[in-house]
C-alpha positions as CSV (number, residue, x, y, z in Angstrom):
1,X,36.4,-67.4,-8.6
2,X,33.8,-70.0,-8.2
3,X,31.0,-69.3,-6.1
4,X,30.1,-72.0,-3.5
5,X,26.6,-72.9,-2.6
6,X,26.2,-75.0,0.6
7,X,23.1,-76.9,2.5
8,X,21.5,-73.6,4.3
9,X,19.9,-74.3,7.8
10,X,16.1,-74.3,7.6
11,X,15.8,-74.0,11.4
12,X,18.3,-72.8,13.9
13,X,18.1,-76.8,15.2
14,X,18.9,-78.3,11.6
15,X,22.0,-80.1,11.4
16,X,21.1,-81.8,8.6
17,X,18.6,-82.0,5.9
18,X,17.4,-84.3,2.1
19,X,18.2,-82.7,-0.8
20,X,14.8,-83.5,-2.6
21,X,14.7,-81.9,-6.0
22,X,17.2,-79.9,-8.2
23,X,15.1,-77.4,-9.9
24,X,17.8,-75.9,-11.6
25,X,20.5,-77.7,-14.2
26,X,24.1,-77.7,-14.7
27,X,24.7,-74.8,-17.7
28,X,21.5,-73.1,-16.3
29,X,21.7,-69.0,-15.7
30,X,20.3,-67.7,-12.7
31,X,19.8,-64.5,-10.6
32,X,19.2,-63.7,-7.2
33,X,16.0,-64.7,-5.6
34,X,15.6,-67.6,-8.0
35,X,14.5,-71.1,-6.2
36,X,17.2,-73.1,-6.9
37,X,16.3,-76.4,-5.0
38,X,14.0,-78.1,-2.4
39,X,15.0,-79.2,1.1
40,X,13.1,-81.6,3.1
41,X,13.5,-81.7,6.8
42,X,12.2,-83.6,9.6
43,X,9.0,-81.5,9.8
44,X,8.6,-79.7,6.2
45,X,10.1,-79.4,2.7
46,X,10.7,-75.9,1.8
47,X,12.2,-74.1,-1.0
48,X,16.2,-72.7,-1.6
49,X,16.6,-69.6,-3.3
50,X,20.0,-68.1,-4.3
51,X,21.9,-65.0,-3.3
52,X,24.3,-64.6,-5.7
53,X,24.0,-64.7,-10.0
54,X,25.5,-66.9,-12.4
55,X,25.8,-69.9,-14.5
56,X,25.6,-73.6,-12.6
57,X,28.8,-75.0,-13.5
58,X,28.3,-77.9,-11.2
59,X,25.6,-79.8,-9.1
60,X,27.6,-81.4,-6.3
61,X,25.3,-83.2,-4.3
62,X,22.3,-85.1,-6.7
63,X,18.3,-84.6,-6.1
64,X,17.2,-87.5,-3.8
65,X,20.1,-87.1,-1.4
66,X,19.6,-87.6,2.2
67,X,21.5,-86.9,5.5
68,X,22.9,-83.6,3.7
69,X,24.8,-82.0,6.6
70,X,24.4,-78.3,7.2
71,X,26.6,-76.1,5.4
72,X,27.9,-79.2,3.0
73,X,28.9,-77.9,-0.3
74,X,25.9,-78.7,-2.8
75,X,26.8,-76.8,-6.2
76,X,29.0,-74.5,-7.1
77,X,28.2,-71.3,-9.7
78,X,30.3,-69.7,-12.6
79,X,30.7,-66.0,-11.8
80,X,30.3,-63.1,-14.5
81,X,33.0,-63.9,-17.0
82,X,33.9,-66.9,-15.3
83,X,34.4,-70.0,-17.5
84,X,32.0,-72.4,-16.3
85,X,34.1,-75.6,-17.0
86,X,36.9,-74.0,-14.7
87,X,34.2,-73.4,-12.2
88,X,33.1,-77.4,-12.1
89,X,36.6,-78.3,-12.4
90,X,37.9,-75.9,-9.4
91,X,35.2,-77.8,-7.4
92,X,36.6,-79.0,-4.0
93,X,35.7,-82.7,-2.6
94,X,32.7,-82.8,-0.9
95,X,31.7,-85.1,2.5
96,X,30.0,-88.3,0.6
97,X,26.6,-88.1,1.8
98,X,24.7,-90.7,4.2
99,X,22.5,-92.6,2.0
100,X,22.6,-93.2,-1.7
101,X,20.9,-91.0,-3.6
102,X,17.3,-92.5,-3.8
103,X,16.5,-94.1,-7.9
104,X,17.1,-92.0,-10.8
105,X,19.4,-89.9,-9.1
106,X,22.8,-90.0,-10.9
107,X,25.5,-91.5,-8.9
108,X,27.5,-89.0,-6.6
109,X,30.8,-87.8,-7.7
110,X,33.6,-87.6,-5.5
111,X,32.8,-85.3,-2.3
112,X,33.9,-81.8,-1.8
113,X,34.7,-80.4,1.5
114,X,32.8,-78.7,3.5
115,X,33.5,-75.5,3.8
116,X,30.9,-72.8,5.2
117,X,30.5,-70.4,2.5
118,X,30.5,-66.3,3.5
119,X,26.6,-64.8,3.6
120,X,27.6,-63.3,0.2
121,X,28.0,-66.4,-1.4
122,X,26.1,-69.0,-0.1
123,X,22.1,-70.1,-1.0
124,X,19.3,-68.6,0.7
125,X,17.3,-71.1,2.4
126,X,13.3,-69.9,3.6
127,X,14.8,-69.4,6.7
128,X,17.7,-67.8,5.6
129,X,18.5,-64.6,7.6
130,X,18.8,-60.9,6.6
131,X,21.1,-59.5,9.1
132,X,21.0,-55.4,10.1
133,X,22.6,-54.2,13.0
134,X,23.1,-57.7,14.1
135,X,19.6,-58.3,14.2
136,X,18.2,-61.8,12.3
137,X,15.3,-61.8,10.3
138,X,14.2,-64.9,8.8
139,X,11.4,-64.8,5.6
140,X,9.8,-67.3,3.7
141,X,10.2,-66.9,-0.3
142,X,7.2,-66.0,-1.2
143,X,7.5,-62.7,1.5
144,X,11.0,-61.9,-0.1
145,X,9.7,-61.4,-3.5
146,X,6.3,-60.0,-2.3
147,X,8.6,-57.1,-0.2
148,X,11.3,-56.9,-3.3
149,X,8.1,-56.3,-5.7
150,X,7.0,-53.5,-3.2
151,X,10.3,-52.2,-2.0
152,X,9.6,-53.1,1.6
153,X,12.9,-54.2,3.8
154,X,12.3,-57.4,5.8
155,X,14.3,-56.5,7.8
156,X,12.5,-53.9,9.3
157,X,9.2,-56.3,10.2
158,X,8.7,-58.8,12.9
159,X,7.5,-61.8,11.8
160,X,4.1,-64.0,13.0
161,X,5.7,-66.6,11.7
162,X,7.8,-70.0,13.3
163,X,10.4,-68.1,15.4
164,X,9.4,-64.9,14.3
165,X,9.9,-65.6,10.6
166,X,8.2,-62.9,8.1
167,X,5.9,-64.6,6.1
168,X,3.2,-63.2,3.2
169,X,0.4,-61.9,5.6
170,X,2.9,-59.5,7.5
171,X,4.3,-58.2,4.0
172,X,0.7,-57.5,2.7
173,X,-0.2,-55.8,6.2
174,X,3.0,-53.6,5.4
175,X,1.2,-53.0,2.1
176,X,-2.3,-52.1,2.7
177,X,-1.3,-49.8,5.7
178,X,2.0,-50.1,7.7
179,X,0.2,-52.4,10.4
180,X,3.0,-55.1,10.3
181,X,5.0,-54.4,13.4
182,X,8.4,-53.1,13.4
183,X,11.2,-55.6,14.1
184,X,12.6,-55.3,17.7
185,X,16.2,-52.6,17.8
186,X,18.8,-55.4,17.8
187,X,20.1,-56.0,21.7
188,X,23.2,-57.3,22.1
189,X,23.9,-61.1,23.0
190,X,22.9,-62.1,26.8
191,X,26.6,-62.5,28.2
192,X,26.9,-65.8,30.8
193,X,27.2,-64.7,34.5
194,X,31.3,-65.5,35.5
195,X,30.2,-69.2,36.1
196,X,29.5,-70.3,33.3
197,X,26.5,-73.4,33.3
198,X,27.4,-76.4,32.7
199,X,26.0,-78.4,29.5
200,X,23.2,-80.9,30.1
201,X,24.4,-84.3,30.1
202,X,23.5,-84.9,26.3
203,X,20.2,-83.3,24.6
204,X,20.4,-80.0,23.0
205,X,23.5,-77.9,23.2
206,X,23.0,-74.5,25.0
207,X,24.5,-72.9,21.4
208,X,21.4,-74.7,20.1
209,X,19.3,-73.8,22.3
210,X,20.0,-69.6,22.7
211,X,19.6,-69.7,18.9
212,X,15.5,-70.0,19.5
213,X,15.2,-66.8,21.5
214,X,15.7,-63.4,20.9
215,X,19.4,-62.1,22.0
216,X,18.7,-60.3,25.1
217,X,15.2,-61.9,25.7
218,X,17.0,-63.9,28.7
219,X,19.5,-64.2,31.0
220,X,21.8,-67.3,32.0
221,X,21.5,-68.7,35.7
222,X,24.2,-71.3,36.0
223,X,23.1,-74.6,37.6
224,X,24.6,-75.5,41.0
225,X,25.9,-78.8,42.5
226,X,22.2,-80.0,43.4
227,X,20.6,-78.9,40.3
228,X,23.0,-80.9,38.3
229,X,23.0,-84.0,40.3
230,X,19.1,-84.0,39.8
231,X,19.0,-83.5,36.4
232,X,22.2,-86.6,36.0
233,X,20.2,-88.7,38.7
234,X,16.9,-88.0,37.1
235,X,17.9,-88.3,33.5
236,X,20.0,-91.7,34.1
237,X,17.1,-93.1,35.8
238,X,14.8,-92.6,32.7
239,X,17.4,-93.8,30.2
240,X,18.3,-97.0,32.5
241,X,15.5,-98.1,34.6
242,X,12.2,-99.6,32.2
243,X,9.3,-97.9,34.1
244,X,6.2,-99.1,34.7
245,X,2.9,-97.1,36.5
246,X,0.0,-98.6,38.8
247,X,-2.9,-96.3,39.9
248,X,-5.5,-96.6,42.4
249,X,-8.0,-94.4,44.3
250,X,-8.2,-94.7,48.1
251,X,-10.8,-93.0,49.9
252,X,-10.2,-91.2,52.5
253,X,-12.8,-90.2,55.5
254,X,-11.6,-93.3,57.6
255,X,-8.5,-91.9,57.9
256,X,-9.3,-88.5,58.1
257,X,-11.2,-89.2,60.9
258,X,-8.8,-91.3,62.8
259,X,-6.3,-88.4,62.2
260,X,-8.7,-86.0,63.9
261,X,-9.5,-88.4,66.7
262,X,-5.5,-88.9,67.7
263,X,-4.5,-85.4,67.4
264,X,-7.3,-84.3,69.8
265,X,-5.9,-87.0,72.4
266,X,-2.0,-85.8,71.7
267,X,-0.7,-85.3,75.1
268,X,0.3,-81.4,76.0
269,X,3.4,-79.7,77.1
270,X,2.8,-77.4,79.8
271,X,2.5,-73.7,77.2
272,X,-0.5,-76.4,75.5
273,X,1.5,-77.3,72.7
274,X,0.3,-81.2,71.5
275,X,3.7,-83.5,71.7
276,X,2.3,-84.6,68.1
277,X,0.0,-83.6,65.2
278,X,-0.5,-86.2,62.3
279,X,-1.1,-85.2,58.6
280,X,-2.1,-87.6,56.0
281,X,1.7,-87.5,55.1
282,X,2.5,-89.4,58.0
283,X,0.1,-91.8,57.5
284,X,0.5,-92.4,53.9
285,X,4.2,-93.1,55.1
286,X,3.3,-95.5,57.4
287,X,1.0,-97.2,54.9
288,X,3.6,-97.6,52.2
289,X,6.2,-99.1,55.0
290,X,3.3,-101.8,56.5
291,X,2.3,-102.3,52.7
292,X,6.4,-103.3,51.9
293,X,6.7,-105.6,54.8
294,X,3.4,-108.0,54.0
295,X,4.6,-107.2,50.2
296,X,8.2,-108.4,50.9
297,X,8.9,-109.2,47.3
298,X,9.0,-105.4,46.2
299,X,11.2,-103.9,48.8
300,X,13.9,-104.7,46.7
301,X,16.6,-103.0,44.7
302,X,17.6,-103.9,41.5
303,X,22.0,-104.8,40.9
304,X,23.3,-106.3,37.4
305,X,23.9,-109.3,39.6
306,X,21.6,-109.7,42.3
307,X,17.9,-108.7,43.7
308,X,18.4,-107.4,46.6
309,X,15.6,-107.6,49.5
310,X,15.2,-105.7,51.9
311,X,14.5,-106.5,55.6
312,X,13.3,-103.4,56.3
313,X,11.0,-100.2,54.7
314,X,13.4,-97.1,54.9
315,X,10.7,-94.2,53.2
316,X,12.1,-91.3,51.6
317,X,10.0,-88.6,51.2
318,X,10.6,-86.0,48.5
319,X,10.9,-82.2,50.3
320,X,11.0,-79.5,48.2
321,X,13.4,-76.8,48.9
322,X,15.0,-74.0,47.2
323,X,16.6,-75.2,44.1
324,X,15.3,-78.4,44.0
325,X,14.5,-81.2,46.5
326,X,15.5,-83.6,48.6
327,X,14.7,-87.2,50.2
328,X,15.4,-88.0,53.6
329,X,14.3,-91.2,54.7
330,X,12.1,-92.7,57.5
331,X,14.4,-95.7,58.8
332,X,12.5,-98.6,59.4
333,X,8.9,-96.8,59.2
334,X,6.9,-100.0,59.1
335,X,8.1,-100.1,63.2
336,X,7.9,-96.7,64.1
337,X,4.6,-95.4,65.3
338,X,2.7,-92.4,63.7
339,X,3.7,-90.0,66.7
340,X,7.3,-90.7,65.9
341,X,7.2,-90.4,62.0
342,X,5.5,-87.4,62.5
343,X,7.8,-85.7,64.7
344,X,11.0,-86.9,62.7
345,X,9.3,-85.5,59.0
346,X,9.0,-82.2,61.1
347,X,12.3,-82.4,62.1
348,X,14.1,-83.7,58.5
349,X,11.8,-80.8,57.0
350,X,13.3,-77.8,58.9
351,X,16.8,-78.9,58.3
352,X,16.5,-80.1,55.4
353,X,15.1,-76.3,54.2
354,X,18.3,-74.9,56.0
355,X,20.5,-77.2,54.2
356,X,21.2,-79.1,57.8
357,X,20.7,-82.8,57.0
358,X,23.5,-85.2,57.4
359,X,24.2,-88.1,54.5
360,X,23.3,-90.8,56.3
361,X,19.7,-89.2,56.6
362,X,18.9,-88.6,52.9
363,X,21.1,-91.2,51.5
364,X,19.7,-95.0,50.8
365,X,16.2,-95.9,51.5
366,X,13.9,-98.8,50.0
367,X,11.2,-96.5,48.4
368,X,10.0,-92.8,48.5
369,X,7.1,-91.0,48.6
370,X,6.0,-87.4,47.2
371,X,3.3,-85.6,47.8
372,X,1.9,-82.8,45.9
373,X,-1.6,-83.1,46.8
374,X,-1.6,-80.5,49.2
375,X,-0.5,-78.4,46.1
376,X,-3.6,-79.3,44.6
377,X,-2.5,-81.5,42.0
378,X,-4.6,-84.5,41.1
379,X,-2.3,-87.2,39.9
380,X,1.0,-87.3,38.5
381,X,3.5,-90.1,37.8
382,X,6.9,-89.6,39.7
383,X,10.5,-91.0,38.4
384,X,12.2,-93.7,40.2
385,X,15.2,-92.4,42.2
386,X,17.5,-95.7,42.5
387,X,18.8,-97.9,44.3
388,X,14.9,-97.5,45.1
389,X,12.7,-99.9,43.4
390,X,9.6,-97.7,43.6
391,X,8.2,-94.3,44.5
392,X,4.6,-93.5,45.2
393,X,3.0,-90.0,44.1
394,X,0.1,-89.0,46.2
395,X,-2.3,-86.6,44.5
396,X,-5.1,-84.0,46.3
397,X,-7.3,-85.7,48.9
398,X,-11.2,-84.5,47.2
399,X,-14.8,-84.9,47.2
400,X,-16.3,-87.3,44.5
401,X,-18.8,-89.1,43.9
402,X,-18.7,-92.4,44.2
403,X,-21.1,-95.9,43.6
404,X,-21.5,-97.6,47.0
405,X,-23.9,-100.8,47.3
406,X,-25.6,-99.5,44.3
407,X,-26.5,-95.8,45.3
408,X,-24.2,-92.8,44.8
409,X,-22.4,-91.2,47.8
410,X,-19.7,-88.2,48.6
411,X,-16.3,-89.4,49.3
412,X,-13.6,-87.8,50.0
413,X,-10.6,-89.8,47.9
414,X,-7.1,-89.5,46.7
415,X,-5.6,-90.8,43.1
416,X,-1.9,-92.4,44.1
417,X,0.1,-93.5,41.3
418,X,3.0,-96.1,42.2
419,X,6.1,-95.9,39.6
420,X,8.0,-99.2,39.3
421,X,11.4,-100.6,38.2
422,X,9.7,-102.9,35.8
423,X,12.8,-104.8,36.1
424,X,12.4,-105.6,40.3
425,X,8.7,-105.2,40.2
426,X,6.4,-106.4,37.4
427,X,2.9,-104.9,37.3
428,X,1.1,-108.1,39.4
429,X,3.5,-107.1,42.2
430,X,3.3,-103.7,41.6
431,X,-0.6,-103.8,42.3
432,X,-0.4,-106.1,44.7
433,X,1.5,-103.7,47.2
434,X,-0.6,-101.0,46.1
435,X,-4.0,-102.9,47.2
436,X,-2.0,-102.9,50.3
437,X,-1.2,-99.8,50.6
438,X,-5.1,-99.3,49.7
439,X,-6.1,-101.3,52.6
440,X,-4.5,-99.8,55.2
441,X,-5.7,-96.3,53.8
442,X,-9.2,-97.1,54.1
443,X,-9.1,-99.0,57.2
444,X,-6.6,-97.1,59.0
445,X,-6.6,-98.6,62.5
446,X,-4.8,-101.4,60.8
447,X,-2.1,-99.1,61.4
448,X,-1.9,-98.9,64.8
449,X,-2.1,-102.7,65.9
């Protein structure tokens, strides 16, 4: 019976590979371990070596082939008393490959299906697995023939290799003084909690992506209703919505100052406790708001069909609760006062931690904010959430030194970063409102007239 030799998987995330170079002939005898062929993938070309002994009776798939799917029949080998022109004649039709095979490559005969062929039978790629106990180890040819030359079992070795793969250094170390490290006792496949996760919309498949980690090395945690919106919402919003990123650094002592100043005079219940008390939060909120109303062209959302402006700034602000986050929204901030933004972000945060918000308060909005400087992070871009148009991320209020009039100073100053719909608001407008936002930063009593 003919014995089928298919394109091996190089990596457990091939799907498909070039068939560069044939190093082997039709009528050519071979033995196990021989390097039949090399493969070229999207990161390396590496060499094929066969399993199983024989005569080729037929090349299927011609050197200088590309798009080779995994497991696509490439050549086919007469057994031991196997007549070889049975063998190439017995040859089933193969998928035609992608592209035509590059010049001097003969032309390709008529396609033979793809069928996987067993373990026994098929070619052993460099990252072709020995399998004991339902453990996979994956070697490099030149550390097969290095451990069949000194009748070492790759098997029984970890590799330092690409995801784990025994290569020469760990078969010499296993030769000049058994310091290669034993492979890990094969544990048995993590098994998905009753509820099982659901697939991320497009990208790699979980199958794909448990085949880079040790079985057992993990556990599943499915994803719930708000992790999967988030990772949709988020995901759509970078596939359909042309980003674009202005930053600017606002310093900060001005307003720090005038914070200080208006808590202190925050009227007191009778136990003493203040009826407000500001954080920069609130008053980056405010400044956003008071920066969309004199920059009316960028409180807008973007429709197929229309721009649509808004008459008022409704800021969401991005809280961070367990499992993900959530953005309720400041209605019409640019008219509330600090006090009463303050009191309301206390409010939406405690509820919104408890899972108590309504849809009308997180739903909508004209813009959002969030704020990770008080988690010490510096700067970061954030990604639009639409219908918004923009969304500002505040980094860490710090000391720096800055160039005033000429002579160096310590200022205290924050890196904001402003992330655009590049379709609603080009970068002229997008720097525009942010030298707005700027100006009511560093002269913060602009936000109380």
């Amino acid at each position: 019976m003919p014995i089928n030799i298919t394109m091996p998987a190089l990596s457990p995330t091939m799907e498909e590979g070039n068939l560069s170079k044939w190093l082997v002939k039709e009528g050519d005898k071979i033995k196990s371990g021989d390097v039949i062929a090399e493969i070229e993938t999207d990161k390396a070309t590496m060499e094929v070596e066969a399993v199983d002994e024989g005569i080729v009776a037929k090349i299927v798939v011609p050197a200088g082939t590309e798009g080779v799917k995994v497991n696509a029949l490439i050549a086919v080998l007469a057994g031991e008393g196997e007549d070889v022109a049975a063998a190439a004649s017995g040859a089933g039709a193969a998928p035609a490959p992608t592209a035509a095979p590059k010049a001097e490559a003969a032309p390709a005969p008529s396609a033979p299906a793809a069928a996987p062929a067993p373990a026994s039978v098929a070619a052993a790629a460099v990252s072709a697995p020995a399998e004991t106990d339902g453990h996979r180890t994956f070697a490099s040819p030149l550390a097969r023939r290095l451990a069949k030359d000194a009748g070492i079992d790759v098997a029984a070795l970890a590799g330092s290799g690409p995801h784990g793969r025994v290569i020469k250094k760990d078969i010499e170390a296993a030769i000049s003084g058994g310091t290669a490290k034993a492979a890990p006792s094969a544990a048995p496949a993590a098994q998905p909690t009753a509820a099982a996760p659901a697939a991320a919309p497009k990208g790699m498949s979980e199958e794909t992506v448990l085949k880079l980690f040790e079985p057992g090395s993990y556990e599943l945690v499915p994803h719930d209703g708000m992790r999967k919106t988030i990772a949709k919402r988020l995901q759509e919003s970078k596939q359909t919505i042309p980003h674009f990123y202005v930053s600017v650094d606002c310093e900060l002592d001005a307003l720090l100052a005038l914070r200080t100043q208006l808590n202190d005079a925050a009227p007191k219940s009778k136990d003493g406790a203040p009826a407000y008390k500001l954080s920069v939060n609130d008053m980056v909120i405010k400044a956003l708001a008071l920066a969309l109303r004199d920059v009316p062209d960028a409180n807008v959302s973007w429709t197929d069909s229309n721009m649509v402006k808004h008459k008022h700034a409704d800021v969401g602000v991005a809280v961070s609760i367990p499992g993900g986050l959530i953005t309720p929204i400041i209605r019409s901030a640019e008219q509330k006062t600090l006090s009463t933004i303050s009191n309301e972000m206390k409010d939406y945060g405690k509820r919104a931690k408890e899972r108590k918000l309504k849809p009308e308060e997180y739903q909508g909005g004209t813009t959002a904010v969030s704020n990770m400087g008080m988690m010490g992070v510096k700067n970061f871009a954030a990604v639009v959430n639409p219908p918004h148009a923009t969304i500002l991320a505040v980094g860490a209020g710090e000391q720096r030194v800055i160039v005033r009039k000429g002579e160096m100073a310590i200022a205290t100053v924050m890196s904001v970063t402003l992330s655009t719909d590049h379709r609603a608001v080009d970068g002229a407008l997008g720097a525009e409102l942010l030298a707005a936002f700027k100006g009511y930063i560093e002269n913060p009593m602009g936000m109380l007239v």
